[in-house]
C-alpha positions as CSV (number, residue, x, y, z in Angstrom):
1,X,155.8,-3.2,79.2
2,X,152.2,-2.9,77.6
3,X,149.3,-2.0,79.4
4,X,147.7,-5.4,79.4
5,X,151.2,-6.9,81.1
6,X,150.6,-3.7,84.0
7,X,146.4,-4.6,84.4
8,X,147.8,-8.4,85.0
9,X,150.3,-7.7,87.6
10,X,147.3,-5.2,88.9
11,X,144.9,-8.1,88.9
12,X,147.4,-10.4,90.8
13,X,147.7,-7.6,93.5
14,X,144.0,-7.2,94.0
15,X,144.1,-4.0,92.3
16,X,141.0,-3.0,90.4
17,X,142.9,-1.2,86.8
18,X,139.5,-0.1,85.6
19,X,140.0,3.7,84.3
20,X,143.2,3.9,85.4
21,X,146.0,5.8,83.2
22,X,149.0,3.6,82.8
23,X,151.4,5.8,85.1
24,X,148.5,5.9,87.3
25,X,148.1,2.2,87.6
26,X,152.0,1.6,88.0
27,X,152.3,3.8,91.1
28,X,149.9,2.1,92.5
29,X,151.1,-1.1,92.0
30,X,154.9,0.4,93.3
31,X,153.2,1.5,96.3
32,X,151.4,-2.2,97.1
33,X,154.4,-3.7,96.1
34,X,156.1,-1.9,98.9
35,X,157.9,1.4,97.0
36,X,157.5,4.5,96.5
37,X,155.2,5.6,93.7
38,X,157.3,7.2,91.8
39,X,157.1,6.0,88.5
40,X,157.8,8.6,85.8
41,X,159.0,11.6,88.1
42,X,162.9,10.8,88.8
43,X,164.6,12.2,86.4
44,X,168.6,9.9,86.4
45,X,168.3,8.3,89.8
46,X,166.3,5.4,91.1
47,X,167.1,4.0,94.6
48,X,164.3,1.9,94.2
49,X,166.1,-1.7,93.3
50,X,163.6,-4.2,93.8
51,X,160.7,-2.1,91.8
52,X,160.0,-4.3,88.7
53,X,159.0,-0.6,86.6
54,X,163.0,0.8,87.2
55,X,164.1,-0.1,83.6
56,X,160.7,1.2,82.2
57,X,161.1,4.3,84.8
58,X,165.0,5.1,83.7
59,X,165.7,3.6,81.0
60,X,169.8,2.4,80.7
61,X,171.6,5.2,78.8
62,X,173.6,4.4,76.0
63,X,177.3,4.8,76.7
64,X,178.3,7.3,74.2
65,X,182.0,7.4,73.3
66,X,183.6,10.2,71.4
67,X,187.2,10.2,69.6
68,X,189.1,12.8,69.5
């Protein structure tokens, strides 16, 4: 997601983006949207379901088979 996509959703929450760092910006958003602004500090787990930043957060891990 681009920064100009984020500083729209911002702007259709009432949130001013104005000097805001991207990761700054997104937890805030997480946090009006009703979760926890945690965007960027989970490592492999989000509970988090309904936050529209999860994929961006965690990304989906490429299943990796090996054959022995």
């Amino acid at each position: 997601m681009k920064m100009q996509e984020i500083q729209s959703r911002a702007k259709q929450l009432g949130i001013n983006s104005f000097g805001k760092t991207k990761t700054n910006l997104i937890r805030e958003i997480q946090r009006a949207e009703g979760n926890f602004d945690c965007f960027g500090r989970s490592q492999d787990f989000c509970d988090q379901l309904m936050c529209c930043f999860r994929t961006l957060c965690i990304p989906e891990r490429k299943s990796q088979s090996t054959s022995k």
